[in-house]
DSSP file (Angstrom, degrees, kcal/mol; ACC not computed):
  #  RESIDUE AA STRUCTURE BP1 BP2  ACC     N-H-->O    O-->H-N    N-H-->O    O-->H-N    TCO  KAPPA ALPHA  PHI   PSI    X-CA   Y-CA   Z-CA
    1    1 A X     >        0   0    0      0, 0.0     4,-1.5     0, 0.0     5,-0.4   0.000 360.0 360.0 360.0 -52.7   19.7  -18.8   38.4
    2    2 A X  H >>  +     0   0    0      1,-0.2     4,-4.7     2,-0.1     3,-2.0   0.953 360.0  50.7 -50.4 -59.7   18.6  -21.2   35.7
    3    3 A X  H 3> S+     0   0    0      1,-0.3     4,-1.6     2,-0.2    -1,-0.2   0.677 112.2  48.6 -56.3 -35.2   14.8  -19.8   35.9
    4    4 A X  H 3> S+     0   0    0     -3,-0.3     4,-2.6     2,-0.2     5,-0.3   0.698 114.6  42.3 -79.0 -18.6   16.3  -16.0   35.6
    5    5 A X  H XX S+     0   0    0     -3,-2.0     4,-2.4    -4,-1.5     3,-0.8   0.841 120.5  53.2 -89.2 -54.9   18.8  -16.9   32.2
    6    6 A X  H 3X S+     0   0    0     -4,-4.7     4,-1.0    -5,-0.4    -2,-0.2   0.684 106.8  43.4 -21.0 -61.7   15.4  -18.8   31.3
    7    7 A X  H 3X S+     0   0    0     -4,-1.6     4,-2.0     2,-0.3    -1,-0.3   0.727 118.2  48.4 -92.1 -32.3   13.0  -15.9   31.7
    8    8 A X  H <X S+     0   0    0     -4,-2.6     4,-1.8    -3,-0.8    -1,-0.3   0.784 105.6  53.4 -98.4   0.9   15.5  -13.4   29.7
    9    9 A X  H  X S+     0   0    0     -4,-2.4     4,-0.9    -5,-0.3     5,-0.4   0.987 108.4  52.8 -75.1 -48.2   16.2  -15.5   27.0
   10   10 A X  H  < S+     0   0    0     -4,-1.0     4,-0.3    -5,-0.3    -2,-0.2   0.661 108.8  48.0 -57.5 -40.4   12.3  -15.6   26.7
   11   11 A X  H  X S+     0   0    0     -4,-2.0     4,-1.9     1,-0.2    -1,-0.3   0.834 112.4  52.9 -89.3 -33.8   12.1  -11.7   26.6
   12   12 A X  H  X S+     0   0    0     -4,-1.8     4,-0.6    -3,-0.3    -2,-0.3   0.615 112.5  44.3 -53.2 -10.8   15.1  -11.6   23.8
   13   13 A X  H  X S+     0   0    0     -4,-0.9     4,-2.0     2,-0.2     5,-0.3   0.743 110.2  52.1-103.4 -46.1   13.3  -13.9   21.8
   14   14 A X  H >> S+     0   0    0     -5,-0.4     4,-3.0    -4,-0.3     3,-1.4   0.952 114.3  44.4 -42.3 -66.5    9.7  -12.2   22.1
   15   15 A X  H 3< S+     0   0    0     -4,-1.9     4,-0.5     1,-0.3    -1,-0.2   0.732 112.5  50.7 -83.3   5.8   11.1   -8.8   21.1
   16   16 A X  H 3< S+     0   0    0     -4,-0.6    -1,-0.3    -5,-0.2     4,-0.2   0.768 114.0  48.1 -85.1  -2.7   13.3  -10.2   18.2
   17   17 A X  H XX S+     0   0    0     -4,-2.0     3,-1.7    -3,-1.4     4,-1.3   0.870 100.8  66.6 -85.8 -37.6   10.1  -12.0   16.9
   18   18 A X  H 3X S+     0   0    0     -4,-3.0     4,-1.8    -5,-0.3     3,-0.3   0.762  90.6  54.8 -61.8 -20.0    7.9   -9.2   17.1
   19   19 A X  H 34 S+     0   0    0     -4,-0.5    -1,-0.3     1,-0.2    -2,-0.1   0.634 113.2  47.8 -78.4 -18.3    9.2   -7.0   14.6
   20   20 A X  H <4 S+     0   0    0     -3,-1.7    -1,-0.2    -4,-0.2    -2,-0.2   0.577  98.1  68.4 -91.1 -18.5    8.9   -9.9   12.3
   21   21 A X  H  < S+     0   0    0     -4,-1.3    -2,-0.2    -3,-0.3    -3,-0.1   0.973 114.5  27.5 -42.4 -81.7    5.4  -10.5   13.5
   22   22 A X  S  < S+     0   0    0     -4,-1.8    -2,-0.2    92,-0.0    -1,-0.2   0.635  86.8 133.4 -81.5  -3.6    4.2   -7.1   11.8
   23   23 A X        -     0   0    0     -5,-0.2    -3,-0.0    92,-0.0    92,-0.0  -0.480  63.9-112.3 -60.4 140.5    6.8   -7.1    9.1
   24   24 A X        -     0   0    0     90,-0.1     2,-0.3     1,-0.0    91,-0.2   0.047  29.4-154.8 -60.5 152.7    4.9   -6.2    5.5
   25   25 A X     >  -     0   0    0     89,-0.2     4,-2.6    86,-0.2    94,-0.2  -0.891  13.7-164.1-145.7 125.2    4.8   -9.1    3.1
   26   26 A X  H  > S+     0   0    0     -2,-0.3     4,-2.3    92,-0.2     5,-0.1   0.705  86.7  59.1 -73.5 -14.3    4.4   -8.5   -0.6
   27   27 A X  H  > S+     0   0    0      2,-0.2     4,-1.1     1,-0.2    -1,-0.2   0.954 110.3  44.3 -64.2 -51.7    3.4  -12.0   -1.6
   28   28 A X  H  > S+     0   0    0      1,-0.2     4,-2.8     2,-0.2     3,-0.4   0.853 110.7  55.1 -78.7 -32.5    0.6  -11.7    0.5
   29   29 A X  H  X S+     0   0    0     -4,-2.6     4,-0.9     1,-0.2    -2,-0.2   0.922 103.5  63.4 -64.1 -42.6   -0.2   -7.7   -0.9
   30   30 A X  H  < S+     0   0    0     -4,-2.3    -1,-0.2     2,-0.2    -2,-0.2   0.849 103.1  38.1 -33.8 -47.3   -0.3   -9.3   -4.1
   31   31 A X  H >< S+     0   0    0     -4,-1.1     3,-2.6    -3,-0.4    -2,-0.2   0.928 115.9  58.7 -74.2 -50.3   -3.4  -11.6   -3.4
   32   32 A X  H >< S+     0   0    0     -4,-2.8     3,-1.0     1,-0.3    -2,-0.2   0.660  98.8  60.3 -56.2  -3.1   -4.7   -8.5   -1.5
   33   33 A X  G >< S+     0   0    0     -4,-0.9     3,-1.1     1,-0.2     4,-0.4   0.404  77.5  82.4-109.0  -0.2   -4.4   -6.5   -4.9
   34   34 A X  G <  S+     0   0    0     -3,-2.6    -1,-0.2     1,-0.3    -2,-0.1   0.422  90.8  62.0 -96.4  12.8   -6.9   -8.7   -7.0
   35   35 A X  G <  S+     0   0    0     -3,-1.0    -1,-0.3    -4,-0.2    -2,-0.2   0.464 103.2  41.3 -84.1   2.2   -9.1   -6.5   -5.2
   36   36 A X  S X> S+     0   0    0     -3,-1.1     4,-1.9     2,-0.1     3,-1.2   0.359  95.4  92.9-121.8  -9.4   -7.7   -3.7   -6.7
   37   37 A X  T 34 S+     0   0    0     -4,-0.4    -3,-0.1     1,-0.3    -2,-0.1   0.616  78.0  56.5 -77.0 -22.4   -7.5   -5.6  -10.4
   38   38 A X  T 34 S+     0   0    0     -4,-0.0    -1,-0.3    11,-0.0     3,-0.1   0.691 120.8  28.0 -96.4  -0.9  -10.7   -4.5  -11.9
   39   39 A X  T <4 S+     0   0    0     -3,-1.2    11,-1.7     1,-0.2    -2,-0.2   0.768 124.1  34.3-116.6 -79.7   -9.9   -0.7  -11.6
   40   40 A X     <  -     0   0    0     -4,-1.9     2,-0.4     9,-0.2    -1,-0.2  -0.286  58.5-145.3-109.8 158.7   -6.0   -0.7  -11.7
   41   41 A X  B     -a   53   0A   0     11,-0.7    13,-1.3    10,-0.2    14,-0.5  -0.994   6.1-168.7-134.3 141.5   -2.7   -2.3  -13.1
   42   42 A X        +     0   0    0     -2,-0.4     5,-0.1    11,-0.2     4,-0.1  -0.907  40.8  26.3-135.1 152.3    0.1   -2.8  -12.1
   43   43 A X  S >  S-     0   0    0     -2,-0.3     3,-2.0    81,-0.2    85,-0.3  -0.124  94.1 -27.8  92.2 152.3    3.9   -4.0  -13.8
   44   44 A X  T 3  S+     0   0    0     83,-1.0    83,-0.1     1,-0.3     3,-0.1  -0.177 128.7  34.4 -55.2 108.4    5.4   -3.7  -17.2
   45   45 A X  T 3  S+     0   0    0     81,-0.3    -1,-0.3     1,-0.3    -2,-0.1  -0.184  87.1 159.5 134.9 -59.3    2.9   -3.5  -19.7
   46   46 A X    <   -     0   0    0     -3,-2.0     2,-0.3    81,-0.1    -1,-0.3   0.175  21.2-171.6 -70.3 153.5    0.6   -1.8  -17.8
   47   47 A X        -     0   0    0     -5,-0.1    -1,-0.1     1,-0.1    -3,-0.0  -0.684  28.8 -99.4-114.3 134.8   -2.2    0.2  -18.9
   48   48 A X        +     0   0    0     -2,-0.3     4,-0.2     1,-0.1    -1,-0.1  -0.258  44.1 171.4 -33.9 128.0   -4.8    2.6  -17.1
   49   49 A X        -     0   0    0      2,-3.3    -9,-0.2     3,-0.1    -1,-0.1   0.638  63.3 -38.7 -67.1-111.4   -8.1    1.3  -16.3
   50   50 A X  S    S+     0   0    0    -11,-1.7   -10,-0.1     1,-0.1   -11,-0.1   0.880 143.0  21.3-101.5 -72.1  -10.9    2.3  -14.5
   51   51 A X  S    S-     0   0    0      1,-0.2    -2,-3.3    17,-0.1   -10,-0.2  -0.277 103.7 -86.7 -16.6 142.2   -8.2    3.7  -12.3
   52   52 A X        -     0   0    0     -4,-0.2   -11,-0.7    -2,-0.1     2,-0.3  -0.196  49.4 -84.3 -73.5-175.7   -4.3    4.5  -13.3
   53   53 A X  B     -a   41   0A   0    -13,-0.2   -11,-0.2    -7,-0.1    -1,-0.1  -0.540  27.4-144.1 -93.5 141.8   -1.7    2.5  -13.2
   54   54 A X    >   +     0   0    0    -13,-1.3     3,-1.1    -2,-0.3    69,-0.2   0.221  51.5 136.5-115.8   6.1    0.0    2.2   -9.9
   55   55 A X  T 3  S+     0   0    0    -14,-0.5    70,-0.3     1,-0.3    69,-0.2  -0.316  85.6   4.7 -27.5 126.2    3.7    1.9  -11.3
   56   56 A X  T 3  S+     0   0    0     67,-1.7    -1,-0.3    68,-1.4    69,-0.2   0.008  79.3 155.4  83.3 -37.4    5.8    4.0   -9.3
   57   57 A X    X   +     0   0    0     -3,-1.1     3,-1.6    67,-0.2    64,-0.1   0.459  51.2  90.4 -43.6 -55.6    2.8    4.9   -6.6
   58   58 A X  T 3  S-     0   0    0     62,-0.4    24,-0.2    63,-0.3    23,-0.2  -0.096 112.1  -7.6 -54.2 156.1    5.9    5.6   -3.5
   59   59 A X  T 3  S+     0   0    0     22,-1.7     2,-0.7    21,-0.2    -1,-0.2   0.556 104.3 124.7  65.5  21.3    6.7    9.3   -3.8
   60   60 A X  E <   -B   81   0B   0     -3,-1.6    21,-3.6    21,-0.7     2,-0.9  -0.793  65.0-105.3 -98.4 149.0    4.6   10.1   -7.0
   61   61 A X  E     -B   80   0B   0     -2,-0.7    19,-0.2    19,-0.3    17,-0.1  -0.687  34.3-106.9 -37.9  73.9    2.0   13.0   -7.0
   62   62 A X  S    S+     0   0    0     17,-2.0    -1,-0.1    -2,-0.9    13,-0.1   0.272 103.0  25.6 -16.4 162.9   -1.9   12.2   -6.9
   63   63 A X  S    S+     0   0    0      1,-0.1    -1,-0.3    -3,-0.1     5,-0.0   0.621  94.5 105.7  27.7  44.8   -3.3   12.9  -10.0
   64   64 A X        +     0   0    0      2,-0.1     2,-0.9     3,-0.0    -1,-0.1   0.208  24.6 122.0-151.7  68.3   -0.6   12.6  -12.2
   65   65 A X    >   -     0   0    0      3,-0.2     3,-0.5     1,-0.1     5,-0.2  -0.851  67.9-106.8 -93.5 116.4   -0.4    9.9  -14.2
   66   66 A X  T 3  S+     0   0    0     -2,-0.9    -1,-0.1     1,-0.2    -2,-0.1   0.096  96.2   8.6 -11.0 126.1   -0.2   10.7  -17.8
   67   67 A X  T 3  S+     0   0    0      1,-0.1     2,-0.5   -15,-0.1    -1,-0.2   0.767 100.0 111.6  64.8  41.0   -3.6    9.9  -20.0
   68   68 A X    <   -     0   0    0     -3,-0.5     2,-1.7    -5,-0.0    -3,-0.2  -0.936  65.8-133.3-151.5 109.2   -5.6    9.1  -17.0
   69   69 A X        -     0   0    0     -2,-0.5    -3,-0.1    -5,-0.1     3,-0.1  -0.364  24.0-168.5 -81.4  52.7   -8.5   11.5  -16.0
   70   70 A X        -     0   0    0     -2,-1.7    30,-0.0    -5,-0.2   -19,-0.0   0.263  25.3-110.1 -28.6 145.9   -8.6   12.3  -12.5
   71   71 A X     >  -     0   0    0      1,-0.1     4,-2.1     0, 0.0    29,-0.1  -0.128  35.6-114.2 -56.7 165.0  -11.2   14.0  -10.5
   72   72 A X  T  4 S+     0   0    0      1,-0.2     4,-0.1    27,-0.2    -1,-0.1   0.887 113.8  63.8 -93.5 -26.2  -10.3   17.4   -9.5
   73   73 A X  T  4 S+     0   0    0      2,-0.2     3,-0.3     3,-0.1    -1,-0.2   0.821 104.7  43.5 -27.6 -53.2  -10.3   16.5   -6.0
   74   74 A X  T >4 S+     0   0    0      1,-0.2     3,-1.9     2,-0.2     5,-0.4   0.908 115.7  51.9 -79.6 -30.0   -7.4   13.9   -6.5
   75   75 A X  T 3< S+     0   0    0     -4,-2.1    -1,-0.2     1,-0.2    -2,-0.2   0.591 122.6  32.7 -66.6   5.6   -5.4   16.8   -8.9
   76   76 A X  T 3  S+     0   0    0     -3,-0.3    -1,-0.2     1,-0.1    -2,-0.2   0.490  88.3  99.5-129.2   4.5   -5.9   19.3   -6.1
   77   77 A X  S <  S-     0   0    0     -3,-1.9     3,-0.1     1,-0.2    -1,-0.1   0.317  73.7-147.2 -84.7  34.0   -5.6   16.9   -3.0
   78   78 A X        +     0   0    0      1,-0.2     2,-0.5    -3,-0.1    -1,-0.2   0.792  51.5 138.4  46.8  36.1   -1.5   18.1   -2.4
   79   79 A X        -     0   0    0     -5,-0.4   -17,-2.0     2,-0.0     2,-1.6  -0.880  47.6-158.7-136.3 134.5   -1.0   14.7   -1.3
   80   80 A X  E     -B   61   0B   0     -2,-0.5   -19,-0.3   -19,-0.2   -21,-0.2  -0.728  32.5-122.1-113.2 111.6    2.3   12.8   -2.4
   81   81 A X  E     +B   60   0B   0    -21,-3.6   -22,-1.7    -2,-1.6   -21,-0.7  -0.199  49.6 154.3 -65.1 149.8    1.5    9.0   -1.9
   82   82 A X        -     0   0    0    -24,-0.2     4,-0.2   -23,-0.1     5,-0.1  -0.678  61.8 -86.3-140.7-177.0    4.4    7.4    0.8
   83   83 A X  S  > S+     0   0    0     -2,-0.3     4,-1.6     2,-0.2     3,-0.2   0.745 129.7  50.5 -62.2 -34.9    3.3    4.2    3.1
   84   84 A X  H  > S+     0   0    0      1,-0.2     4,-1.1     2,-0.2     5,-0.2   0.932 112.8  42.9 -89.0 -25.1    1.8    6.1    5.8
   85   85 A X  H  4 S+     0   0    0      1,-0.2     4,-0.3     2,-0.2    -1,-0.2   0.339 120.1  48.9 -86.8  21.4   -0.7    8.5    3.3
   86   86 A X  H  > S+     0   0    0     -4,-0.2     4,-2.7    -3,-0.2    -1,-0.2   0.784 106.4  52.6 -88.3 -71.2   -1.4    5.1    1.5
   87   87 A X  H  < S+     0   0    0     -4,-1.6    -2,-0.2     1,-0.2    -3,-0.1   0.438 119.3  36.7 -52.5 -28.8   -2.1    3.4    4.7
   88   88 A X  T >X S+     0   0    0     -4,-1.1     3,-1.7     2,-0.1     4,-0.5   0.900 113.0  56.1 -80.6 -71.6   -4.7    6.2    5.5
   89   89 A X  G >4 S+     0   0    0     -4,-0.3     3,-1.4     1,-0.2    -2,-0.2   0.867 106.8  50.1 -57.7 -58.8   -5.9    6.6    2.2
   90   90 A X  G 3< S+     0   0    0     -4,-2.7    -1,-0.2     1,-0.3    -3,-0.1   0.380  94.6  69.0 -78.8  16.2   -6.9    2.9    1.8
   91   91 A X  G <4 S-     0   0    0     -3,-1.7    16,-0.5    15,-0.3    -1,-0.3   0.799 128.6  -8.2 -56.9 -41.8   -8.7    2.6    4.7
   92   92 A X    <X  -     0   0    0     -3,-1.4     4,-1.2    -4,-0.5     3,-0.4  -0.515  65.0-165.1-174.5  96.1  -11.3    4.8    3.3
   93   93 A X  H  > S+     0   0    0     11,-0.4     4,-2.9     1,-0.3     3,-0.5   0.838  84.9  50.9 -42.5 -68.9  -10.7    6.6    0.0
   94   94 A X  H  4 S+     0   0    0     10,-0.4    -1,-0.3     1,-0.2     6,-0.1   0.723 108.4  49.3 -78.5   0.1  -13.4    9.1    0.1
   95   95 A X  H  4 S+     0   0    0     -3,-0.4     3,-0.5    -6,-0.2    -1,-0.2   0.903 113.7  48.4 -85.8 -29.8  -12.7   10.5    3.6
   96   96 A X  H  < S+     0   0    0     -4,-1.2     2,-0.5    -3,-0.5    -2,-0.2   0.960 132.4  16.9 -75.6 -53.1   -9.1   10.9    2.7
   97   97 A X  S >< S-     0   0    0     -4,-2.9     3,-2.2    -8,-0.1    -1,-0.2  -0.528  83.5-150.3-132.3  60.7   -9.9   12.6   -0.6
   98   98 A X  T 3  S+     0   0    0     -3,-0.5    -3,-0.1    -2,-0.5    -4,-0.1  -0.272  87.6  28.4 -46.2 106.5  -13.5   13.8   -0.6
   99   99 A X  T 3  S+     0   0    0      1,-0.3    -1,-0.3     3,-0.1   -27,-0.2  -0.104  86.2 157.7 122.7 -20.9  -14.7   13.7   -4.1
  100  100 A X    <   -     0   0    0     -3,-2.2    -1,-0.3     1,-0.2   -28,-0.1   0.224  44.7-140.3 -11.5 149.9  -12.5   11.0   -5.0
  101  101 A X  S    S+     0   0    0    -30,-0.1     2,-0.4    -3,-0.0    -1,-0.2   0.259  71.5 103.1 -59.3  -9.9  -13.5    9.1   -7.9
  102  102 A X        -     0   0    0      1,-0.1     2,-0.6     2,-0.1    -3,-0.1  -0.644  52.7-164.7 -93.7 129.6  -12.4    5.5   -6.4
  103  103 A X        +     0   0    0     -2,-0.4     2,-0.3   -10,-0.1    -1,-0.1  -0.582  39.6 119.4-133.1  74.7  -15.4    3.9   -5.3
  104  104 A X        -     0   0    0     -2,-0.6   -10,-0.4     1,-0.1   -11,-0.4  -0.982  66.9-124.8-133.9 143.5  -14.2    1.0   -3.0
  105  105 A X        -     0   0    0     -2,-0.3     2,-0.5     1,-0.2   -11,-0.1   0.984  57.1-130.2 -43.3 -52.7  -15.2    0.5    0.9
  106  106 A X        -     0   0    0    -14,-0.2   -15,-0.3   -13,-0.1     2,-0.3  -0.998  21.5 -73.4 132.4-141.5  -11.2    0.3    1.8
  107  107 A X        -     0   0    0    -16,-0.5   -15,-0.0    -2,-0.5     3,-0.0  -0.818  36.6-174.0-166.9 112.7   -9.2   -2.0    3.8
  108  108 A X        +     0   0    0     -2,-0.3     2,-0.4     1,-0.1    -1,-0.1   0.953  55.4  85.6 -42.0 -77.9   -9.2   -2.2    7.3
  109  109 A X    >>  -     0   0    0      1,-0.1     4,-1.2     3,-0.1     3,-1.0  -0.258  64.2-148.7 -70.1 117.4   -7.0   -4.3    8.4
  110  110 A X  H 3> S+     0   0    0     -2,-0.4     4,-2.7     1,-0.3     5,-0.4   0.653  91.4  52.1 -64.3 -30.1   -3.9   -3.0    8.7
  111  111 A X  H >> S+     0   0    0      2,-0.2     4,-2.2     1,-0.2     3,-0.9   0.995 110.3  48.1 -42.9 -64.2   -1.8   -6.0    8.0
  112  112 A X  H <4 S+     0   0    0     -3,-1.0    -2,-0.2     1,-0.3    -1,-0.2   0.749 118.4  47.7 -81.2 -24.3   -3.5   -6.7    4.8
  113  113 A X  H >X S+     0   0    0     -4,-1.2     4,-2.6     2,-0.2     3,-1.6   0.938 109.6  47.4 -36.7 -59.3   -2.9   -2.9    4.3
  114  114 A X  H <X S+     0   0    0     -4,-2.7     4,-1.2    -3,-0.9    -2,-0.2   0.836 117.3  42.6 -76.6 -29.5    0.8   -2.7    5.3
  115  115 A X  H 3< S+     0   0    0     -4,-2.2    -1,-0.3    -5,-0.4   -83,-0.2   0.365 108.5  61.5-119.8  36.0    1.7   -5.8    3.0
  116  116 A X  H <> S+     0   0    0     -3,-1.6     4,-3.4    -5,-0.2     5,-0.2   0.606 116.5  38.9 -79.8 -55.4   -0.8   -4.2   -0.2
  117  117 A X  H  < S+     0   0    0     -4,-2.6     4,-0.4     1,-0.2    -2,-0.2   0.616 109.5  49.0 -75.2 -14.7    1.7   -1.4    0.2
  118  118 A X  T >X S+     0   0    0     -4,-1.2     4,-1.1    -5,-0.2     3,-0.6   0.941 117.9  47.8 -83.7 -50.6    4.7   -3.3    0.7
  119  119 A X  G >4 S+     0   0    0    -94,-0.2     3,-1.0    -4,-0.2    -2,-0.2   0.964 122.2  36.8  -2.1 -91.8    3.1   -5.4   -2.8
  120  120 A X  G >< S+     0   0    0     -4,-3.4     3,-0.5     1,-0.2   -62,-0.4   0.695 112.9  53.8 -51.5 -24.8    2.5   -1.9   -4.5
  121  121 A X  G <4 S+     0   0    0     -3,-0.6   -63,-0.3    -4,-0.4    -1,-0.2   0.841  91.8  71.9 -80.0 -27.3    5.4   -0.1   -3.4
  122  122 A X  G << S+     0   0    0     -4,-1.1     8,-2.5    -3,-1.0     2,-0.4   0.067  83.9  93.0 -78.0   7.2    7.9   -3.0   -4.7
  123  123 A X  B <  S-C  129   0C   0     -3,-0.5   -67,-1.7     6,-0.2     6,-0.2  -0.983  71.1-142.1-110.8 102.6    6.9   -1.6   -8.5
  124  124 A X        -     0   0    0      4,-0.6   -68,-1.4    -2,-0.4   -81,-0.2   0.204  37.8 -98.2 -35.5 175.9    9.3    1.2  -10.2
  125  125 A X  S    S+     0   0    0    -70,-0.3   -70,-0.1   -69,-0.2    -1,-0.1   0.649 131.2  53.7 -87.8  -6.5    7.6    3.6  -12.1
  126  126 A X  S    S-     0   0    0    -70,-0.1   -81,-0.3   -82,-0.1    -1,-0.2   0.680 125.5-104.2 -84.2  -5.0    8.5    1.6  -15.4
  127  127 A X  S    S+     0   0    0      1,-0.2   -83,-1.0   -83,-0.1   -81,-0.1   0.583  75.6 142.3  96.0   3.4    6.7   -1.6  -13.5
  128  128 A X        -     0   0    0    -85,-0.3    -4,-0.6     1,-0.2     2,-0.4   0.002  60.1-118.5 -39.7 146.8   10.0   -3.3  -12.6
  129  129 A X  B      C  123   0C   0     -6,-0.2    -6,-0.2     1,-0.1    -1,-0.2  -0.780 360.0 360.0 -87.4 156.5   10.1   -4.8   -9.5
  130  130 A X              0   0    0     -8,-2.5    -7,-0.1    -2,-0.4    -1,-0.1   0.601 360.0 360.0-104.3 360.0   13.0   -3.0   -7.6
């Protein structure tokens, strides 16, 4: 009896830990994002680079940030950035948008993805955190 309440307290505790396991963290998409720092800005204040400003990025339209000169590839790719076409897209830029201007390898690993985007996502479009 003991060994059986043991063994399912052991499977309740696994699956409430896993979901926290993979949960996103923006502190840590923040360090990942000083890879992103010599091209783009991000936060109040900020200004296009080499890349646009990534204020706002959930739900906004490729290619259309105001004063910022896209390729015609990113103005024509239809694609309206969310977490999963983010999650795609920064694995590997120019296969998601062939023609792309953004000329970085990507990001594999899908943690340090998932909490870039949790990082990036956590910025209104004025550069607020929300």
């Amino acid at each position: 009896m003991k060994t059986s309440t043991l063994s399912a307290l052991v499977v309740v505790t696994s699956l409430a830990a896993a979901p926290g396991a993979l949960a996103q963290d923006a502190a840590a998409g923040k360090t990942s994002f000083n890879k992103c720092l010599a091209c783009h800005a991000i936060g109040e204040g900020a200004k296009n680079k080499v890349g646009p400003v990534l204020n706002g990025l959930d739900g906004r339209h490729s290619g259309s940030v105001e004063g910022y000169s896209y390729s015609d590839a990113n103005k024509n790719s239809g694609i309206t950035w969310n977490k999963d076409v983010f999650l795609e897209y920064i694995k590997d830029p120019k296969a998601k948008i062939p023609g792309t201007k953004m000329i970085f390898a990507g990001i594999k690993n899908e943690k340090e993805a998932g909490d870039l985007w949790a990082y990036v996502a956590s910025f209104d479009k004025d550069g607020k955190t929300k």
